[in-house]
C-alpha positions in Angstrom: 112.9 96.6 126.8 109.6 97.6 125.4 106.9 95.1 127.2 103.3 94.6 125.8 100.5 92.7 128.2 98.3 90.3 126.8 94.8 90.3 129.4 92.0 88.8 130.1 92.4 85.3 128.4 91.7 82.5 130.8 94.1 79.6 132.1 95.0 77.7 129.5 94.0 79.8 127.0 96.0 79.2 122.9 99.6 80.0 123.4 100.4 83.3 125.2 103.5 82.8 126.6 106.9 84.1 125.6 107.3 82.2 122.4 111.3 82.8 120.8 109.5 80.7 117.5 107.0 83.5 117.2 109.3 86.0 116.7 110.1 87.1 113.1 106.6 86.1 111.7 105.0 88.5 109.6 101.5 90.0 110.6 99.9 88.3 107.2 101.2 85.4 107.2 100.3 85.0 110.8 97.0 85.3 109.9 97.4 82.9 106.8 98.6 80.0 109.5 95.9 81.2 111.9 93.5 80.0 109.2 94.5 77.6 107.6 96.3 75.8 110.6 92.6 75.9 112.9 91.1 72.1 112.8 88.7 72.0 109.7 90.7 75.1 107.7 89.2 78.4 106.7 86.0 76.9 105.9 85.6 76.0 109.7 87.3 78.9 111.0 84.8 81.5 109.0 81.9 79.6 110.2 82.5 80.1 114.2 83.2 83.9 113.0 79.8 84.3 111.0 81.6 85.1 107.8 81.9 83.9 104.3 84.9 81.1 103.9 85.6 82.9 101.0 85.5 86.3 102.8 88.0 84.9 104.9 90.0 83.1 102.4 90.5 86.5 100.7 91.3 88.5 103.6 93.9 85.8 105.0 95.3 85.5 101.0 99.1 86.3 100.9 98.5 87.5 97.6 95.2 89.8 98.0 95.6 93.3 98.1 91.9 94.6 97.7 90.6 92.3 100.9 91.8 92.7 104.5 91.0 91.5 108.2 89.6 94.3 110.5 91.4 94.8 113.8 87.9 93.5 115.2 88.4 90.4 112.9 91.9 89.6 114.1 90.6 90.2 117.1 88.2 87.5 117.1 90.0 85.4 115.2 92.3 85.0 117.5 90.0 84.2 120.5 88.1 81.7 118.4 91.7 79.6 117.6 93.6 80.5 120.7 96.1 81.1 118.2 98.1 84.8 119.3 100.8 84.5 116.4 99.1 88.0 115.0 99.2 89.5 118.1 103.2 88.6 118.4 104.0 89.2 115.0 102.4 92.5 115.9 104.3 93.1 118.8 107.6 91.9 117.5 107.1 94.4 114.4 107.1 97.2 117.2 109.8 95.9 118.9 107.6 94.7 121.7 107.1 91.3 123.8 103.8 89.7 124.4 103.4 88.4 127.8 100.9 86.6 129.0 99.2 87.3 132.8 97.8 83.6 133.3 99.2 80.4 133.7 97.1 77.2 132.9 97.3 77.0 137.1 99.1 73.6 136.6 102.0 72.7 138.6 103.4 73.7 142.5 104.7 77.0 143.4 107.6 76.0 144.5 108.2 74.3 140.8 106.9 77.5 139.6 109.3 79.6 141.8 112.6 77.4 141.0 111.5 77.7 137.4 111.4 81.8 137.7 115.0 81.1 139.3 116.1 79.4 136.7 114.7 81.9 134.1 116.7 84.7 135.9 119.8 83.2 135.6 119.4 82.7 132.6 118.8 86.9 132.0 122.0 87.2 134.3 123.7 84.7 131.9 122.7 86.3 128.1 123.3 90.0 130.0 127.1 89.1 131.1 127.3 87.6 127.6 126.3 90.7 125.8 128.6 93.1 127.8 131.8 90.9 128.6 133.3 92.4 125.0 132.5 96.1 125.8 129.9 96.5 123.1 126.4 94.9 122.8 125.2 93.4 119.1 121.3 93.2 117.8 121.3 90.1 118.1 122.4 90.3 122.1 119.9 93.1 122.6 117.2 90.3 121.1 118.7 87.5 122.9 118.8 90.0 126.6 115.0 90.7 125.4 114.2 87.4 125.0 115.2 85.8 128.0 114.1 89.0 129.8 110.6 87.9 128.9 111.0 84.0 129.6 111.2 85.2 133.3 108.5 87.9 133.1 106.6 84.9 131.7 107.9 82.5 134.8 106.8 85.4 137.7 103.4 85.7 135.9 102.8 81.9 136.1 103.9 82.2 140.0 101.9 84.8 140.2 98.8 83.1 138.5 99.5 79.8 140.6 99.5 81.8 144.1 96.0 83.5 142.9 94.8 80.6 142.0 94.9 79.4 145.3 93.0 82.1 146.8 89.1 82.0 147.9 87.3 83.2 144.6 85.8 85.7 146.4 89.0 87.4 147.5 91.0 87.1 144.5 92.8 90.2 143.3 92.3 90.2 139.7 
């Protein structure tokens, strides 16, 4: 499985996890939905990124072909919604996984450590499914992928908990 990292966005931070919804989205109308679906619409969106609404209506447009975001502008469009769905459309047009390397810090580690558990059995599970006829579909493969990431997602929120916990000073980042 191809793996891409999301970094650097803090605790709690839009919805970075291991999303199955997300997958399938196309990279435009990602960004469409980015726009429109941010509390006060394009019009607010375009003023927290210091452009025109109508710039940004026009480069978000499903129908524009002359007008189009920047990878800086997706960028930043993305950190001022905490909305990632162009970032995994991205990745999923690749045939890569997003996954996130915080957790919102919320929960025990041993909740967070039975959850992991669970996550790999349920890798163990969609794996025995795929191979118990001999030959493995696309769909499988997806499914394998998918759940493969659910518990990269789970260690990474372990992981994230157990940091958490550390003096600030001594944290490993």
């Amino acid at each position: 499985m191809n793996q891409s990292v999301v970094k650097n966005f803090p605790a709690g931070y839009g919805n970075v996890t291991a999303d199955p919804a997300m997958r399938g989205l196309d990279v435009a109308d990602a960004a469409y939905h980015t726009a429109h679906d941010f509390p006060g619409g394009v019009p607010a969106l375009a003023q927290r990124m210091a452009m025109s609404a109508n710039t940004l209506a026009h480069k978000v447009g499903l129908n524009n072909t002359t007008h189009h975001l920047t990878l800086r502008e997706a960028t930043a469009m993305q950190e001022v919604t905490g909305d990632v769905r162009m970032l995994h459309a991205m990745a999923d047009a690749l045939g890569y996984t997003c996954i996130s390397l915080h957790s919102n810090g919320q929960g025990m580690t041993l909740e967070k450590v039975m959850a992991m558990a669970k996550e790999f059995g349920d890798v163990l599970a969609s794996v025995n499914a795929a191979v118990s006829d001999g030959q493995v579909t696309p769909n499988e493969m997806k499914d394998c992928e998918r759940q493969a990431a659910e518990l990269t997602a789970a260690l990474n929120g372990v992981l994230a908990t157990v940091r958490g916990m550390m003096p600030r000073r001594e944290r490993v980042q």
